[in-house]
C-alpha positions as CSV (number, residue, x, y, z in Angstrom):
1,X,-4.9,-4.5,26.4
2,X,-7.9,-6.2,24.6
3,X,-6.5,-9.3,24.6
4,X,-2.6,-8.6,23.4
5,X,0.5,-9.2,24.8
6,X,3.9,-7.1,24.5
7,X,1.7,-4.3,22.9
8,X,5.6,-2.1,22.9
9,X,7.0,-4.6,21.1
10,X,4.6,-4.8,18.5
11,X,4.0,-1.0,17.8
12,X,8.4,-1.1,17.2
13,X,7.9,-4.3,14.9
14,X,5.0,-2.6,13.1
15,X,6.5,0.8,12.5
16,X,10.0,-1.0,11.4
17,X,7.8,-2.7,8.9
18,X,5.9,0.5,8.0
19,X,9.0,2.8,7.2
20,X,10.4,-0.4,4.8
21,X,10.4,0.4,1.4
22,X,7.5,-1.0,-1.0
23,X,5.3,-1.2,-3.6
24,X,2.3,0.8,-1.3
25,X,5.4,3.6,-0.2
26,X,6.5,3.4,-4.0
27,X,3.1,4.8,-5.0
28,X,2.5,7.2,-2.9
29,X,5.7,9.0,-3.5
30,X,4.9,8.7,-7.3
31,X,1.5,10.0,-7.1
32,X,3.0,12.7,-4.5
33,X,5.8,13.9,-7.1
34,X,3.8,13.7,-10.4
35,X,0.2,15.2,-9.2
36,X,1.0,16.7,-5.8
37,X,0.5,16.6,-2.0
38,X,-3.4,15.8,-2.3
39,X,-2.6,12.6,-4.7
40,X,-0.4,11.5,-2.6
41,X,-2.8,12.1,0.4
42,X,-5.6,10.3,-1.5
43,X,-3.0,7.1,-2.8
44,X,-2.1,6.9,1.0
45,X,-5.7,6.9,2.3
46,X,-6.2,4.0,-0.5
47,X,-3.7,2.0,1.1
48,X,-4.8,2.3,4.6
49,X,-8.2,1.6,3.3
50,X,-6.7,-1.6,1.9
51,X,-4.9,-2.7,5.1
52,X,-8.5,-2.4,7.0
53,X,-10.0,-5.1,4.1
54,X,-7.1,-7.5,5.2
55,X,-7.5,-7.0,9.0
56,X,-11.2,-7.7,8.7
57,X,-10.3,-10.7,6.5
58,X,-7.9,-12.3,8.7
59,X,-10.4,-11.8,11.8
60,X,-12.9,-13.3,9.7
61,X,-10.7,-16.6,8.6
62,X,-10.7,-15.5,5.2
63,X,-7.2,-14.9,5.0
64,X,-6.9,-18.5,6.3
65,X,-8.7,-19.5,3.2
66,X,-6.3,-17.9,0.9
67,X,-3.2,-19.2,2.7
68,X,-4.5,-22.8,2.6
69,X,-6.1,-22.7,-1.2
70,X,-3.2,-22.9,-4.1
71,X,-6.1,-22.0,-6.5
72,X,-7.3,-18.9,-4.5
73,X,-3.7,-17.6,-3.8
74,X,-2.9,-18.3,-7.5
75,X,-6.2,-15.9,-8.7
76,X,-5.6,-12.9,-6.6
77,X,-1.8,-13.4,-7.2
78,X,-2.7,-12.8,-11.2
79,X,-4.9,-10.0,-10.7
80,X,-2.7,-8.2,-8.3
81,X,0.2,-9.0,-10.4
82,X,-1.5,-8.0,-13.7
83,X,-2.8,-4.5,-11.4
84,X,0.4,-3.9,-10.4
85,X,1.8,-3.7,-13.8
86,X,-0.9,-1.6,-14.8
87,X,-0.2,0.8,-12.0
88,X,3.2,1.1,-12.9
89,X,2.2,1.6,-16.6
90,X,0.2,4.6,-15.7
91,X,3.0,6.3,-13.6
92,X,5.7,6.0,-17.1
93,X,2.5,7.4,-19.2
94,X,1.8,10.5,-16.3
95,X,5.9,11.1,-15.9
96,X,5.7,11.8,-19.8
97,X,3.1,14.6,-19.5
98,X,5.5,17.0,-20.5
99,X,7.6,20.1,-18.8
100,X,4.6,22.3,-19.3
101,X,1.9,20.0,-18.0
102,X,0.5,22.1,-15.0
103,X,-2.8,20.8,-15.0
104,X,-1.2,17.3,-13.4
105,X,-0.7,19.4,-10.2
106,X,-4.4,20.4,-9.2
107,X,-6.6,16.9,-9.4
108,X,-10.2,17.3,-10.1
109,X,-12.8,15.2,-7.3
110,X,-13.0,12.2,-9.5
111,X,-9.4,11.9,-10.1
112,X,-8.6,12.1,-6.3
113,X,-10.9,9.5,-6.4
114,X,-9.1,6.9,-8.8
115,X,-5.8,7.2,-7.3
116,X,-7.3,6.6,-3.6
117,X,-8.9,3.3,-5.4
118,X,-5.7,2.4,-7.5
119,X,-4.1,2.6,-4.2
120,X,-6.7,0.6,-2.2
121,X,-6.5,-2.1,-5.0
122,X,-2.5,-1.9,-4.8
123,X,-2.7,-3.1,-1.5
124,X,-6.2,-5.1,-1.4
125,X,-4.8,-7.7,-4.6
126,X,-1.8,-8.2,-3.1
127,X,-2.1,-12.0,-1.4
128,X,1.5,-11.6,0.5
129,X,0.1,-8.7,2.4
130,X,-3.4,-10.8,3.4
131,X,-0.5,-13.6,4.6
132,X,1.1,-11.4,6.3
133,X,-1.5,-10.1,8.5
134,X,-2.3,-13.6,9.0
135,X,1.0,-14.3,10.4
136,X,2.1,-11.4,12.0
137,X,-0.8,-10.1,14.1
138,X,-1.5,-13.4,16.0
139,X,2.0,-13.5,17.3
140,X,0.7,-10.3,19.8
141,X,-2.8,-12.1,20.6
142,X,-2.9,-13.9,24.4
143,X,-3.8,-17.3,24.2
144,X,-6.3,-16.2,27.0
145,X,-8.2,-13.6,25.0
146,X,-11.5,-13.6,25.5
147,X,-12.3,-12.4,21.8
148,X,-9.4,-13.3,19.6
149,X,-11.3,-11.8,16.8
150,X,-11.7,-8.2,18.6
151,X,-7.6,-8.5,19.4
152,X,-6.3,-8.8,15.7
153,X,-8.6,-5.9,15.0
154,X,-7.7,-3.4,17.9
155,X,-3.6,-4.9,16.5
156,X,-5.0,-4.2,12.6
157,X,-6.3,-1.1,13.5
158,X,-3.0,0.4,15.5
159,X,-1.0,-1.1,12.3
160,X,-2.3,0.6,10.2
161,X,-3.0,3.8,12.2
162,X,0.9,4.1,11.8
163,X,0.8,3.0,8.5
164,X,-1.5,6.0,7.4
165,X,0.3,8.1,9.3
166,X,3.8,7.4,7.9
167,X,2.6,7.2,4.3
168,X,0.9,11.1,4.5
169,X,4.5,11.7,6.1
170,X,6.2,10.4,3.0
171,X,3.5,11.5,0.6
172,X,4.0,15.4,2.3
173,X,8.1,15.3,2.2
174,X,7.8,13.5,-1.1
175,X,5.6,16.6,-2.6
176,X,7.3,18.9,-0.4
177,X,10.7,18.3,-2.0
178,X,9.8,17.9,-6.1
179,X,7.7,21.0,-5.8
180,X,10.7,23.0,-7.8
181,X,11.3,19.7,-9.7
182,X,7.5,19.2,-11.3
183,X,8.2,20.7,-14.4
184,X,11.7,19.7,-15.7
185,X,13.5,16.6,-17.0
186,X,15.2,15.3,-13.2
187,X,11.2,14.8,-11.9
188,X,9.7,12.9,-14.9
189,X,12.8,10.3,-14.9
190,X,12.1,9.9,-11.5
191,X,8.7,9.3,-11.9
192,X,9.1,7.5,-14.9
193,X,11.7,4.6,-13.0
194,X,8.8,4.4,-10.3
195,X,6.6,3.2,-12.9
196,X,9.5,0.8,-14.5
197,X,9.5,-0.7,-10.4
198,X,5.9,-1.1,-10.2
199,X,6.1,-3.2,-13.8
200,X,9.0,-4.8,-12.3
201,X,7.2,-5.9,-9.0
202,X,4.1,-7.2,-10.9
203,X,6.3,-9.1,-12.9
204,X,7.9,-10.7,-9.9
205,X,4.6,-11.2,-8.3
206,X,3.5,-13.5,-10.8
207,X,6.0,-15.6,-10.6
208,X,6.4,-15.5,-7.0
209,X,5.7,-19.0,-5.5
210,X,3.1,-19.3,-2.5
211,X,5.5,-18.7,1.0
């Protein structure tokens, strides 16, 4: 099918990978508890966005680029590193809203808008996720493709089709069960330790060495 092999296989592998824990579920299910089922929505649309920058890049070579340059990897590294923490910053500063902060439930356009893009950067400056479209997707290509380029996008494209589709499912049962916890104590500590992760993961981002 357009140039893949073991197609089965590779739609278990990708949804194994998709349901693992990390920094792109991590924010959707703080966005989804502190502001709601729509933030949550948006933050996972972000991230899928995100994901179809890296397949285009890896069809493109350009992942190949970052994987072979120590300088490039060590520049996106920083910034995504130095976003992360950011990210996670934001999250601590929203948890401590208050008990009484209703507003955070009902976004406006615009601020739909930032977390889709905080989410989309989440994922875009992270260089292990361009290495790892780079490493994984080829393993599913037939050496016999006639457009090896056009396979690692239909492969991106089913990817993160399931991607998007678990992440609204975390970002619905996420909402779905802190909507009686939005206003109390329980639901801002949680949201609060999502942020301390996110500050912890940009912290070990920077100092993570190039696989």
């Amino acid at each position: 099918m357009f140039g893949t092999h073991d197609f089965a296989l590779f739609v278990a592998a990708g949804v194994l990978l998709n349901i693992t824990p990390g920094p792109d579920m991590l924010y959707v299910i703080g966005r989804s508890t502190t502001q709601g089922l729509r933030a949550g929505a948006a933050a996972a649309l972000g991230i899928g966005a995100g994901c179809v920058v890296h397949t285009v890049a890896a069809a493109l070579g350009l992942s190949a680029v970052l994987a072979a340059s120590a300088t490039a990897f060590s520049i996106v590294q920083m910034i995504g590193a130095a976003y992360l923490v950011y990210v996670g910053v934001s999250l601590i500063v929203a948890s401590r809203s208050g008990p009484d902060a209703k507003s955070t439930v009902t976004l406006a356009p615009a601020a739909l808008r930032t977390v889709f893009m905080q989410g989309f950067l989440t994922n875009l400056l992270n260089p292990k996720v361009a290495l790892f479209f780079l490493a994984f997707l080829p393993q599913f290509i037939d050496p016999e493709a006639l457009s090896k380029p056009l396979a690692l996008l239909f492969l991106g494209a089913v990817f993160n089709l399931n991607g998007t589709l678990w992440n609204l499912f975390v970002a619905w049962s996420a909402a779905r069960m802190t909507a009686g916890l939005k206003h109390n104590r329980l639901a801002a500590w949680f949201n609060g330790c999502i942020g301390g992760f996110f500050v912890y993961l940009g912290v070990r981002l920077a100092f993570a060495k190039q696989g």
